[in-house]
OpenMM code with the backbone's topology and positions (N, CA, C; nanometers):
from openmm import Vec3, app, unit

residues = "UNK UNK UNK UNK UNK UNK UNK UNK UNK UNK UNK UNK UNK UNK UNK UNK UNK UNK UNK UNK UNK UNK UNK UNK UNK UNK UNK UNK UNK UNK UNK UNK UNK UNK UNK UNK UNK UNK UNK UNK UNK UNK UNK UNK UNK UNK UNK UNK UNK UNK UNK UNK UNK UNK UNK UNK UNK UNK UNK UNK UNK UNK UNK UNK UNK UNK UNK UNK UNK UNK UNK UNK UNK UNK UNK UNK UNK UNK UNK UNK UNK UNK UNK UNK UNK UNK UNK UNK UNK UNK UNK UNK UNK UNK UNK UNK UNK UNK UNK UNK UNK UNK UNK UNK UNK UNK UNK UNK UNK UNK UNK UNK UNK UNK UNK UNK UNK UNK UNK UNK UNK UNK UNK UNK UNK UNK UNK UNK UNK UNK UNK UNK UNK UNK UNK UNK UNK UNK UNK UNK".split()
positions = [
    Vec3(2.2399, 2.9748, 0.9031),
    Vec3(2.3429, 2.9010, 0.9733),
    Vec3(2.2819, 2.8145, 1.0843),
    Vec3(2.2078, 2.8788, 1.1558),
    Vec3(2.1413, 2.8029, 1.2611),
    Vec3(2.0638, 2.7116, 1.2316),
    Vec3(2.0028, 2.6956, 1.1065),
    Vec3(1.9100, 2.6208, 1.0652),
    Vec3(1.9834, 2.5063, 1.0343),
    Vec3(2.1101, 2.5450, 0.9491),
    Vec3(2.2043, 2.4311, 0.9068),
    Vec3(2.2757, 2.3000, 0.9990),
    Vec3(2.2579, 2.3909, 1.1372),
    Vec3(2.3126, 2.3139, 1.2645),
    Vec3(2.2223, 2.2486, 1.3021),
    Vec3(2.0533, 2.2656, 1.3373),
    Vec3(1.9598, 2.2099, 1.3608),
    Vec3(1.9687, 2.0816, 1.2973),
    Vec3(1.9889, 2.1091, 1.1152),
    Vec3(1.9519, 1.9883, 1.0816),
    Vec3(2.0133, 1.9058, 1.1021),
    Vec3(2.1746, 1.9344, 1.1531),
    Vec3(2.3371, 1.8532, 1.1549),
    Vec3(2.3011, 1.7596, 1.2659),
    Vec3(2.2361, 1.8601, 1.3492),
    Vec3(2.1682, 1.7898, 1.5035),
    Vec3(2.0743, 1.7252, 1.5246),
    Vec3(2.0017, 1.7299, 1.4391),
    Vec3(1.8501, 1.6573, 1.4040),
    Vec3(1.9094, 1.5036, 1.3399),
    Vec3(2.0212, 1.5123, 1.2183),
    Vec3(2.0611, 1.3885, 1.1736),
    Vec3(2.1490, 1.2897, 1.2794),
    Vec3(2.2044, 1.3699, 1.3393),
    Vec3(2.2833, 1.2905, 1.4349),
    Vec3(2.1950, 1.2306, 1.5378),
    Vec3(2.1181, 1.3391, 1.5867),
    Vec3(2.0125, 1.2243, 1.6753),
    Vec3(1.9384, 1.1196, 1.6855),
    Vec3(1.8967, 1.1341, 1.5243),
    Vec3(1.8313, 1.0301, 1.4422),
    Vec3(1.9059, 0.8523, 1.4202),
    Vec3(2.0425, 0.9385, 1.3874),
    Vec3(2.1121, 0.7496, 1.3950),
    Vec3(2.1330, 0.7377, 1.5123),
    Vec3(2.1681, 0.8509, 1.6510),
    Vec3(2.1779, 0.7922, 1.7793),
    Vec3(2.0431, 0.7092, 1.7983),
    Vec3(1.9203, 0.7706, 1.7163),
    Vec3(1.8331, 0.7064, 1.7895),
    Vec3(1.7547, 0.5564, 1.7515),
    Vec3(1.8546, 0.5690, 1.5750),
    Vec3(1.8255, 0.4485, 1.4961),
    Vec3(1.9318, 0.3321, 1.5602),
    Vec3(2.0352, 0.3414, 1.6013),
    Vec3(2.1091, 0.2410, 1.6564),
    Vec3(2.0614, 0.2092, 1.8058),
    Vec3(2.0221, 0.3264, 1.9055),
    Vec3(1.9852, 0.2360, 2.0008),
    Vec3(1.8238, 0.1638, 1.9622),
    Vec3(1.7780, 0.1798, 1.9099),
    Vec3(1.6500, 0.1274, 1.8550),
    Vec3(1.7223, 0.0016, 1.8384),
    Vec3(1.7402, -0.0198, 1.7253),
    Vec3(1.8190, -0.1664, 1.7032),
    Vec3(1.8544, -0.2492, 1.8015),
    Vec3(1.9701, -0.1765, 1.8734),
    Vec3(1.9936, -0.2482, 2.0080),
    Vec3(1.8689, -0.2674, 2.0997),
    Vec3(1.7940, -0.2233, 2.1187),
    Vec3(1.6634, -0.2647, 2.1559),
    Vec3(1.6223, -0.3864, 2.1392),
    Vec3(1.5936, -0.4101, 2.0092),
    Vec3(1.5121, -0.4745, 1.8995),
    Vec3(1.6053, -0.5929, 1.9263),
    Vec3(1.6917, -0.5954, 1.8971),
    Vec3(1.8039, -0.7475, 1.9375),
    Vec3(1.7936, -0.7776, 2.0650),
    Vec3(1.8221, -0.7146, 2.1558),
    Vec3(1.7927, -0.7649, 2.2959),
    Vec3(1.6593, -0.8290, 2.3525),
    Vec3(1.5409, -0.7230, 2.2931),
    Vec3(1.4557, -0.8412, 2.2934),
    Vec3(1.3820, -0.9531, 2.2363),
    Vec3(1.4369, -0.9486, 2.1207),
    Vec3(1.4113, -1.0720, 2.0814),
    Vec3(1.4943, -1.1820, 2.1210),
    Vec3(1.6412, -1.1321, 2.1599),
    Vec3(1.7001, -1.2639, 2.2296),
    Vec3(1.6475, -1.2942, 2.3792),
    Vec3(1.5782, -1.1699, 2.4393),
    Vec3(1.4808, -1.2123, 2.5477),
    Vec3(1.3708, -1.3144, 2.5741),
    Vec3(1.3377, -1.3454, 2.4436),
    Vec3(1.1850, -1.4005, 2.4042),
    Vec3(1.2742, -1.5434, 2.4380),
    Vec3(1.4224, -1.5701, 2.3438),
    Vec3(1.5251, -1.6889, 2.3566),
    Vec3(1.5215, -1.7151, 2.4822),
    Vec3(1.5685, -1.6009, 2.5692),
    Vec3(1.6293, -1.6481, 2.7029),
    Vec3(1.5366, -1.6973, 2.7676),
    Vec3(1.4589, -1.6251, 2.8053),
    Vec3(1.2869, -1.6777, 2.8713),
    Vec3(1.2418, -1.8502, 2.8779),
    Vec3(1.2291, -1.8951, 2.6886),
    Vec3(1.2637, -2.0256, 2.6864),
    Vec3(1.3522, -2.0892, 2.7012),
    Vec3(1.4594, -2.0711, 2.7085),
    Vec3(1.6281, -2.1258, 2.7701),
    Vec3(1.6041, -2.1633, 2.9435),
    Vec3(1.5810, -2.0510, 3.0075),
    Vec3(1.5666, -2.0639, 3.1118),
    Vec3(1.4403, -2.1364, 3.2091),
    Vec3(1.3686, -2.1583, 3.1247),
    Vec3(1.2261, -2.2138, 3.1345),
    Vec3(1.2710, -2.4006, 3.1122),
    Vec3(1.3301, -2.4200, 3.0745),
    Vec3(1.3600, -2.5909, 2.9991),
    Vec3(1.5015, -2.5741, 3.0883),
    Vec3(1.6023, -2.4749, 3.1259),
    Vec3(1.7230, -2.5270, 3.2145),
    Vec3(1.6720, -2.5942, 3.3281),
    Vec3(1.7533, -2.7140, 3.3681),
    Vec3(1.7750, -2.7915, 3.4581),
    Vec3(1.9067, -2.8573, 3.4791),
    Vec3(1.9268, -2.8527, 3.6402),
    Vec3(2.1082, -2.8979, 3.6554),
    Vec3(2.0612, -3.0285, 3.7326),
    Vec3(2.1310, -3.1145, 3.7460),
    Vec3(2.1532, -3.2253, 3.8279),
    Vec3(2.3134, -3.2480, 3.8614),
    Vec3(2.3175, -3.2838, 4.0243),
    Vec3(2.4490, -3.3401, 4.0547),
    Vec3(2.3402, -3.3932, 4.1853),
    Vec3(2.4852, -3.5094, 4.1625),
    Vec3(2.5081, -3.6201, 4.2621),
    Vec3(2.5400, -3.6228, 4.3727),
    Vec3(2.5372, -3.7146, 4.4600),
    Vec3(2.6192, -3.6888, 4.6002),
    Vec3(2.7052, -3.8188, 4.5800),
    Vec3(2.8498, -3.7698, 4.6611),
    Vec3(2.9891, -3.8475, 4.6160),
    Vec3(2.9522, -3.9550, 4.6013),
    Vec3(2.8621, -4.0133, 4.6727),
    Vec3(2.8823, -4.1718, 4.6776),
    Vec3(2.7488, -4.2513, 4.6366),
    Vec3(2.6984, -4.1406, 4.5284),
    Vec3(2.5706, -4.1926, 4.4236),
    Vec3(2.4518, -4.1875, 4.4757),
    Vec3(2.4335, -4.1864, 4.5664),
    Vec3(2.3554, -4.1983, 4.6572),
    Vec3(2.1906, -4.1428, 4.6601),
    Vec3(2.2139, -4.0102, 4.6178),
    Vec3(2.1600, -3.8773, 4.6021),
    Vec3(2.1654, -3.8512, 4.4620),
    Vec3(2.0792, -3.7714, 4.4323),
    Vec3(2.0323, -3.7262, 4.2515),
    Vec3(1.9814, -3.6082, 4.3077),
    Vec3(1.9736, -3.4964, 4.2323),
    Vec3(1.8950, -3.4219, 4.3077),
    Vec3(1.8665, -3.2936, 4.1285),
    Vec3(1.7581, -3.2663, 4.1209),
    Vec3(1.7515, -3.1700, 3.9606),
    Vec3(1.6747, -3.0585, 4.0143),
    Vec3(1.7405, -2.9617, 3.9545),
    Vec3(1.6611, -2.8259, 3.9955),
    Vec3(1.6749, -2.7469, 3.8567),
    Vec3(1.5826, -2.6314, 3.8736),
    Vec3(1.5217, -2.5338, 3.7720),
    Vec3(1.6124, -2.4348, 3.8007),
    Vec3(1.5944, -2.3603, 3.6683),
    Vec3(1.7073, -2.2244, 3.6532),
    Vec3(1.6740, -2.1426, 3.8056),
    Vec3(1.5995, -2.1361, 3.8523),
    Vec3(1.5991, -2.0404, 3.9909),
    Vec3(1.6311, -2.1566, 4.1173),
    Vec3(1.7098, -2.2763, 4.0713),
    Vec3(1.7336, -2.2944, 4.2719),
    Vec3(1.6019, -2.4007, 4.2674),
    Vec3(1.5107, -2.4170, 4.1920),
    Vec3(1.4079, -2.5149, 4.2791),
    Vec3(1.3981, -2.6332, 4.2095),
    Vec3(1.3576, -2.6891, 4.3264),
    Vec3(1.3490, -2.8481, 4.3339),
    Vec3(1.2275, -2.8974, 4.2419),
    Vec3(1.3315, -2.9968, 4.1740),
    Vec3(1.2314, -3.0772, 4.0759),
    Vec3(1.2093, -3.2034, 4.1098),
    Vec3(1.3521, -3.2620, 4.1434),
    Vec3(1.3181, -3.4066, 4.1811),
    Vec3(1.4324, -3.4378, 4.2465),
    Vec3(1.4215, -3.5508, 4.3116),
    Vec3(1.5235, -3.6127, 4.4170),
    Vec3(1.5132, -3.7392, 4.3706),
    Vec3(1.6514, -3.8282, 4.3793),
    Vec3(1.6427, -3.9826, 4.3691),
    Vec3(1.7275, -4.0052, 4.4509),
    Vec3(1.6542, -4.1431, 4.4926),
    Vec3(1.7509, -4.1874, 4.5871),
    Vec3(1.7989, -4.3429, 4.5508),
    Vec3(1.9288, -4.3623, 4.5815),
    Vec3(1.9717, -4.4779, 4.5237),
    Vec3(1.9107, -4.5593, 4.6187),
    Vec3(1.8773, -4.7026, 4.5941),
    Vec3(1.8075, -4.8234, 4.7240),
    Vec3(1.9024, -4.8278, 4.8237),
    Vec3(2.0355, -4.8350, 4.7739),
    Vec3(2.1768, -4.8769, 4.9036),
    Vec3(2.1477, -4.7460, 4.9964),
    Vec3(2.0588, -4.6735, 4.9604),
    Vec3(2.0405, -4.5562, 5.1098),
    Vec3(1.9803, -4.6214, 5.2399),
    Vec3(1.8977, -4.7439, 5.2064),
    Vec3(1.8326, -4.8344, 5.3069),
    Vec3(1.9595, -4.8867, 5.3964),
    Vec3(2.0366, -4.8953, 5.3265),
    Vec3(2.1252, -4.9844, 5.3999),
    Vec3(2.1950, -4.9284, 5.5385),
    Vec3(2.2496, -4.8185, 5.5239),
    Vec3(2.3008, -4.7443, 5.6150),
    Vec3(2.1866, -4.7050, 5.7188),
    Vec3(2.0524, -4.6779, 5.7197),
    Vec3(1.9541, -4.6288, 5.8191),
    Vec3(1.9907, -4.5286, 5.8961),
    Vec3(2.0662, -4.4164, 5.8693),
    Vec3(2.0876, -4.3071, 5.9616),
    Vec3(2.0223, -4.1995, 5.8374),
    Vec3(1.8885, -4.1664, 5.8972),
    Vec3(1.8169, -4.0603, 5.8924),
    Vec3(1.8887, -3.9425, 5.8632),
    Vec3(1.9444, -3.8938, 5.9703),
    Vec3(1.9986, -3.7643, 6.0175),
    Vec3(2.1165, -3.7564, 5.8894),
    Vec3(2.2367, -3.8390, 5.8509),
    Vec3(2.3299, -3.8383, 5.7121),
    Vec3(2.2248, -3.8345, 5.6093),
    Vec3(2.1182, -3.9570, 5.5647),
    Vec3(2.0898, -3.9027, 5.4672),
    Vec3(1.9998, -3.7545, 5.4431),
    Vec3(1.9453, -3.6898, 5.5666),
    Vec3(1.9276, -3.5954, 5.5247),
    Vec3(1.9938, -3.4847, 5.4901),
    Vec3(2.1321, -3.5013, 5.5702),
    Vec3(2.2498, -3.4171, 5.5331),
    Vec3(2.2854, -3.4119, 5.3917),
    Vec3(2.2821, -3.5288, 5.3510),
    Vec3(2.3547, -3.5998, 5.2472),
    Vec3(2.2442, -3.5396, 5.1270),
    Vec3(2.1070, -3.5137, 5.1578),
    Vec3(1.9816, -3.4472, 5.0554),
    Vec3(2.0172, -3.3369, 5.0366),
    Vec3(2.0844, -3.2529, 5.1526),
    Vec3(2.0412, -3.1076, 5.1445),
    Vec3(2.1806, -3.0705, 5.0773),
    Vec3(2.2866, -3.0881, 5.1285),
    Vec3(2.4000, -3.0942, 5.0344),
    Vec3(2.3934, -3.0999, 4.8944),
    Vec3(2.3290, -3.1900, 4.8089),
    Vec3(2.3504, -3.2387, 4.6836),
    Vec3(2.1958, -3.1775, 4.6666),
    Vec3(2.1372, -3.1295, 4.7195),
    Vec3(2.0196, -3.0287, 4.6443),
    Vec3(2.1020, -2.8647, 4.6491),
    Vec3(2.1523, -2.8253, 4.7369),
    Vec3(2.2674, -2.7203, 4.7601),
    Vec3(2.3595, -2.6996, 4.5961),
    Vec3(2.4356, -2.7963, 4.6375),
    Vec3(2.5335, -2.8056, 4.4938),
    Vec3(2.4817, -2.7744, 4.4046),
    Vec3(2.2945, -2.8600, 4.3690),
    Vec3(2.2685, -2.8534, 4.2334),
    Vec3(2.2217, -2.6904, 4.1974),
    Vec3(2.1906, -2.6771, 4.3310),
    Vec3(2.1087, -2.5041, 4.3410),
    Vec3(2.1870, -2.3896, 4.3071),
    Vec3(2.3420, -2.4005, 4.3456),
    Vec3(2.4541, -2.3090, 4.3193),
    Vec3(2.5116, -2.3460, 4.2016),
    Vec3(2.4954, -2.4559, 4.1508),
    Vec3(2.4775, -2.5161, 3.9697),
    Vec3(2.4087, -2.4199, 3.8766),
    Vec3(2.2748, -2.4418, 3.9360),
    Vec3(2.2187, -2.3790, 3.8529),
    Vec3(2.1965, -2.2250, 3.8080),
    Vec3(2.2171, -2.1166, 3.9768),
    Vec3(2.3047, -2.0058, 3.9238),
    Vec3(2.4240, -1.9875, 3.8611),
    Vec3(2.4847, -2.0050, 3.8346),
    Vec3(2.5484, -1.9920, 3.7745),
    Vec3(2.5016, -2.0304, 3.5998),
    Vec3(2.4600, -2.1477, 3.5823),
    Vec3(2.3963, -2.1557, 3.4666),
    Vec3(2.3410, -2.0402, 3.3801),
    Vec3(2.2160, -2.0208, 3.5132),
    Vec3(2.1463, -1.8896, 3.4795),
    Vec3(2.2187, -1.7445, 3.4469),
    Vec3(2.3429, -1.7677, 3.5104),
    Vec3(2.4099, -1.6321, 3.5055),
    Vec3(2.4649, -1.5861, 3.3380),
    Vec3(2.5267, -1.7113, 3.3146),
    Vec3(2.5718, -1.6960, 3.2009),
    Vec3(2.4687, -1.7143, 3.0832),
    Vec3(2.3597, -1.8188, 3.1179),
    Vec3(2.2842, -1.7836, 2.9917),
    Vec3(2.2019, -1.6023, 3.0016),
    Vec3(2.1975, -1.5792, 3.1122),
    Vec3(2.1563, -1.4258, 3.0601),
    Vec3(2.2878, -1.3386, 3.0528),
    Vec3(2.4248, -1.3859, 3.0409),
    Vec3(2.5037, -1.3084, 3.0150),
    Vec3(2.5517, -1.3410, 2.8572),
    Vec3(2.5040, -1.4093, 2.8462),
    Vec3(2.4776, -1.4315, 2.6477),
    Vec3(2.3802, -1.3367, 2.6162),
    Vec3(2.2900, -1.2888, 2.6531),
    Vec3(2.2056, -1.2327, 2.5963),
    Vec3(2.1734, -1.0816, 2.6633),
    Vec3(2.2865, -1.0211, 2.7592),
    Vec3(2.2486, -0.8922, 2.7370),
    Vec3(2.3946, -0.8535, 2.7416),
    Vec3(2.3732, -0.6856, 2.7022),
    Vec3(2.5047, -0.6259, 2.6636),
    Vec3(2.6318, -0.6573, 2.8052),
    Vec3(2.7452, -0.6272, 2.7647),
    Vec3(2.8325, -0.5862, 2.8531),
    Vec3(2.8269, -0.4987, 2.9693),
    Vec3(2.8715, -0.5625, 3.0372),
    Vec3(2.8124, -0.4853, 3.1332),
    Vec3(2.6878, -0.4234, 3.1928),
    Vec3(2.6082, -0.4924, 3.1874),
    Vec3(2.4365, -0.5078, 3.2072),
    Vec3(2.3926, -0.5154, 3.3545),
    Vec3(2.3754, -0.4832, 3.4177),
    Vec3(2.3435, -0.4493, 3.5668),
    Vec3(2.2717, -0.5702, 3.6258),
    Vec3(2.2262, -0.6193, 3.5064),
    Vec3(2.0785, -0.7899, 3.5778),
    Vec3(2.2151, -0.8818, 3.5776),
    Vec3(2.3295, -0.8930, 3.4731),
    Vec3(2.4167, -0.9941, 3.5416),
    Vec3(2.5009, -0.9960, 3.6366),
    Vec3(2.5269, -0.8323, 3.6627),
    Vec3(2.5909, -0.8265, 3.7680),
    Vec3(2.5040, -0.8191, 3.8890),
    Vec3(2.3940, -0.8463, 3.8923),
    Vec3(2.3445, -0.8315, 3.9995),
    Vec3(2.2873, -1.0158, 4.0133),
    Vec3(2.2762, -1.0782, 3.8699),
    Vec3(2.2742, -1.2386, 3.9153),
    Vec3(2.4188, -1.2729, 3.9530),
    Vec3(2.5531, -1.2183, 3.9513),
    Vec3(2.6988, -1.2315, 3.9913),
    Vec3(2.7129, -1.2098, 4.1383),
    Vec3(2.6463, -1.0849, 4.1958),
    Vec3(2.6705, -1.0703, 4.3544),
    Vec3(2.5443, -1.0206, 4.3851),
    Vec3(2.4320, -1.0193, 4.3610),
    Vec3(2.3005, -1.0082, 4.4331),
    Vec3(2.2786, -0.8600, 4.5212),
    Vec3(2.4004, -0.7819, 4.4483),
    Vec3(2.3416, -0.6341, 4.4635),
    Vec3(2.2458, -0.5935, 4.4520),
    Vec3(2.1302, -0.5151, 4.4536),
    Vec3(2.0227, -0.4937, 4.4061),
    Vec3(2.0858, -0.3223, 4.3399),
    Vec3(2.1754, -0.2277, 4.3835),
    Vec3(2.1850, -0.1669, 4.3329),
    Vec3(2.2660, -0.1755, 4.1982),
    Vec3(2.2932, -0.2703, 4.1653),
    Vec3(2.3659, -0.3076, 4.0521),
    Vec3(2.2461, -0.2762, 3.8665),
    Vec3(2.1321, -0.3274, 3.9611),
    Vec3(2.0134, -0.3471, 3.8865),
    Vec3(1.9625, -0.1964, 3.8356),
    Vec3(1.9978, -0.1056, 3.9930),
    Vec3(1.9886, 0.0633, 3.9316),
    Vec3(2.1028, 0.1268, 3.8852),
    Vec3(2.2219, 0.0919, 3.8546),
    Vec3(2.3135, 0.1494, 3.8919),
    Vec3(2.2725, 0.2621, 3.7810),
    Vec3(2.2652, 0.1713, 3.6408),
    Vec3(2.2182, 0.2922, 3.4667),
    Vec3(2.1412, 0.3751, 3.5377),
    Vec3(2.0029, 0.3355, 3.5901),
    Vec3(1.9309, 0.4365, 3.6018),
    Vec3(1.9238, 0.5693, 3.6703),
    Vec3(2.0050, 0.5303, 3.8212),
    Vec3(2.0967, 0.6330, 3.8488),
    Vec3(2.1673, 0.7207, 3.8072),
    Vec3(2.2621, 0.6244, 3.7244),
    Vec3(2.3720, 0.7191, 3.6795),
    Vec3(2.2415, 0.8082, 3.5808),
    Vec3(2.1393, 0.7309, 3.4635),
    Vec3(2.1099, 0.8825, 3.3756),
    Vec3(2.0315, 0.9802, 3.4547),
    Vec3(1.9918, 0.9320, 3.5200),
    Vec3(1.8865, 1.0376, 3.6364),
    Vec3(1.9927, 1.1571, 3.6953),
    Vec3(2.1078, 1.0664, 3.7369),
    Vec3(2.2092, 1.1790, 3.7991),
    Vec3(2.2662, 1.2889, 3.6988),
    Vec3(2.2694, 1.2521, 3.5800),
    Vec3(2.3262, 1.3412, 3.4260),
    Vec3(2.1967, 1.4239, 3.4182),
    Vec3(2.0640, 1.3724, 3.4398),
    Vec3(1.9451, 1.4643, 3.4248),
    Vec3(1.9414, 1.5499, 3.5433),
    Vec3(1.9725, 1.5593, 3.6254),
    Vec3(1.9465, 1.6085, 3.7281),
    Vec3(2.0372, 1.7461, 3.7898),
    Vec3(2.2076, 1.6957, 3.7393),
    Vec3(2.3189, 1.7904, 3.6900),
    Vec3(2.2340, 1.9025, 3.5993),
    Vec3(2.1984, 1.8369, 3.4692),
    Vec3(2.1964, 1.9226, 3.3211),
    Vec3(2.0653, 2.0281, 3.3936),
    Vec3(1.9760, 1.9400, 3.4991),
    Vec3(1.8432, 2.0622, 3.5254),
    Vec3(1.8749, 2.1615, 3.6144),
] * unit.nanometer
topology = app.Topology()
chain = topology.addChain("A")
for resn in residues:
    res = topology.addResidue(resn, chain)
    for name in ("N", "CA", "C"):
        topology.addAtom(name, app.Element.getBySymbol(name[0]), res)
């Protein structure tokens, strides 16, 4: 009898352990995707009055700035630098978000790295590991 349960338990563990395998196996290979996704993302926005160009990389950084010539015209320093940091700003909070969702294409529901690219928890990032540590830690 006991032997019969072993094996009942032995098979069941086996597809628990053949499906999260899988899920593994998909996640990272759509990792290898995301990596290059996020590597080639770039956002650009404008400032209202054209003025400003501004392109940044999936993390927030600066690639390039343009400036329209009619910026000569006005000669106040101090606006157009306002007017830079603004429309490098915009493009920077652009591009999180970008980032958020392309890694929320590519990991499960409820995944702790998007909720932690969503509000910059850092415990968001442990929360799984916690929680199984805390189930290991109960069961010892």
């Amino acid at each position: 009898m006991s032997e019969q349960v072993d094996r009942h338990a032995n098979r069941e563990l086996r597809a628990r352990f053949d499906d999260v395998y899988g899920q593994y196996q998909q996640l990272r290979s759509g990792l290898d995707n995301l990596q290059t996704r996020l590597a080639e993302l770039r956002v650009t926005r404008r400032s209202a009055d054209g003025q400003v160009t501004a392109t940044v990389g999936a993390r927030g950084e600066l690639v390039q700035v343009e400036l329209a010539s009619t910026v000569y015209r006005d000669r106040d320093a101090v606006a157009l630098g306002r007017k830079i940091t603004e429309t490098v700003r915009a493009a920077a909070t652009a591009a999180v978000d970008a980032t958020r969702d392309l890694v929320a294409e590519s990991m499960p529901a409820g995944s702790g790295s998007v909720e932690f690219l969503r509000t910059g928890d850092y415990a968001a990032l442990l929360g799984r590991a916690d929680a199984v540590l805390g189930r290991r830690e109960v069961k010892e």
